[in-house]
N, C-alpha and C positions, 0 to 999 in steps of 0.2 A: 513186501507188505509193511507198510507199518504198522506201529504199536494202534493207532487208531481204528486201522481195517481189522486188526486179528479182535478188538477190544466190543466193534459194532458185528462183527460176525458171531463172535460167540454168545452174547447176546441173543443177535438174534435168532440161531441154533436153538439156543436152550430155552426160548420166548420167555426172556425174561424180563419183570417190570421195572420199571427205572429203580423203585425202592428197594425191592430186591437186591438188583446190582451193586449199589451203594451198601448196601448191608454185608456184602461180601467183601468189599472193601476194608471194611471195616473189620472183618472177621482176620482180616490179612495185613492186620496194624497198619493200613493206609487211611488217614481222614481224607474225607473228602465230600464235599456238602450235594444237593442238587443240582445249583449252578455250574460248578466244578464239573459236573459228571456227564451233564449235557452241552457244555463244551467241547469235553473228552468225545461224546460222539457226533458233534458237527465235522458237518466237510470241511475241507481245506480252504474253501474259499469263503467262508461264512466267514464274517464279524467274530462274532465271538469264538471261532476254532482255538483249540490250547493242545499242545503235544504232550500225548500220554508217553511217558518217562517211562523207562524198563522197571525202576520200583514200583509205579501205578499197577502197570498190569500185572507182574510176578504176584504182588500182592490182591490184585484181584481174583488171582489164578488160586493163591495160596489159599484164601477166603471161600473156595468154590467147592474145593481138596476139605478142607474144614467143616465145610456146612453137608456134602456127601456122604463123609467118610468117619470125620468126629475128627478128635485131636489124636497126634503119634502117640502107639504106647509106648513107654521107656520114654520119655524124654520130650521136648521142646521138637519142632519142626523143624527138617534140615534146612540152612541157608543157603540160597543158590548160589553160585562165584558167576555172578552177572560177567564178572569180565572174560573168563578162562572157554563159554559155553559163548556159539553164536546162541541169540535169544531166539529164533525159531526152535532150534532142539528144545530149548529149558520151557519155551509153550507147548509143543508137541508132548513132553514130558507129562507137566504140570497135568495136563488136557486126559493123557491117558490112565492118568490117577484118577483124578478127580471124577472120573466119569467108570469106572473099573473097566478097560476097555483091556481086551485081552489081544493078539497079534489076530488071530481071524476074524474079530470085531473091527478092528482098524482095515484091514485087509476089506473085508465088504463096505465099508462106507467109501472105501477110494474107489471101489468098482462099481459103485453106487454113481459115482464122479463121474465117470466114462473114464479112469487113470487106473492102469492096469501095474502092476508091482508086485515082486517076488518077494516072499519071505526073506530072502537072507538081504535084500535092501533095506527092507521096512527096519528089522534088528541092527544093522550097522546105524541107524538115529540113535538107537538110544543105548550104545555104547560110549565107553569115558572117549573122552578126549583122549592122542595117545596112541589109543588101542590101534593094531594096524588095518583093522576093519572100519573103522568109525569115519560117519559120513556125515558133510553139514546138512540139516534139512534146508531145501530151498524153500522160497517165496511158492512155486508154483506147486510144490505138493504137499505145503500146509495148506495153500488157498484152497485146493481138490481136498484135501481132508474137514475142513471147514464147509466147503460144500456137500460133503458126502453125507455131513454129519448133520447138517440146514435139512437135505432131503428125507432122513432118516426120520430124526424128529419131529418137523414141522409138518411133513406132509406127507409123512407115512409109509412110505417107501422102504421095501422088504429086499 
């Protein structure tokens, strides 16, 4: 997936309005004007398409974490090491803060997907780098968590 797909999914998961979005940006020390940000969600073959950058979305993500949850206490917001983390996991992350999702919450929106996963899969995501458990999350079961979470949301789905 790219940065673009995970950027128009969560979105539209969380129906949110273009202002909105950009406000979260913004909350996530990214500038980024309207132009800018509906480029960010054209398709790939539009005119005006632009690749959202791993700083765009982390910082959309970080903006989302922010506006949910408030600022860290003790201290400034941890930085992500964009390079050491595939950037699904540090989404997957971001996504399960930002949203207080707990493992049985993530666990029913992927079953919500028709993608069935055991507990101790789901937890190897969001272990360090390293650790001898720790798994990359793939494209196909962010896209199933992204959907799980569209169904949840948008259209009510129990």
């Amino acid at each position: 997936m790219t940065n673009n797909d995970i950027l128009r999914r969560v979105r539209y998961s969380l129906d949110m309005k273009d202002q909105e979005a950009i406000a979260l940006f913004d909350l996530g020390n990214v500038t980024i004007n309207e132009t800018q940000f509906l480029a960010l969600l054209a398709k790939e073959e539009d005119d005006n398409y632009h690749s959202c950058s791993n700083e765009q979305l982390l910082g959309f993500l970080d903006g989302l974490i922010l506006k949910n949850r408030g600022p860290r206490e003790g201290g400034p917001a941890a930085k992500a090491d964009t390079v050491a983390e595939p950037m699904n996991n540090q989404v997957f992350k971001k996504l399960r803060v930002a949203l207080e999702l707990k493992e049985e919450d993530i666990l029913s929106l992927l079953t919500l997907a028709g993608f069935t996963v055991r507990k101790p899969e789901l937890t190897s995501l969001f272990r360090k780098i390293g650790h001898k458990h720790y798994q990359a999350c793939g494209d196909q079961f962010l896209r199933n968590f992204l959907q799980g979470l569209a169904l949840q949301r948008r259209h009510g789905a129990e």
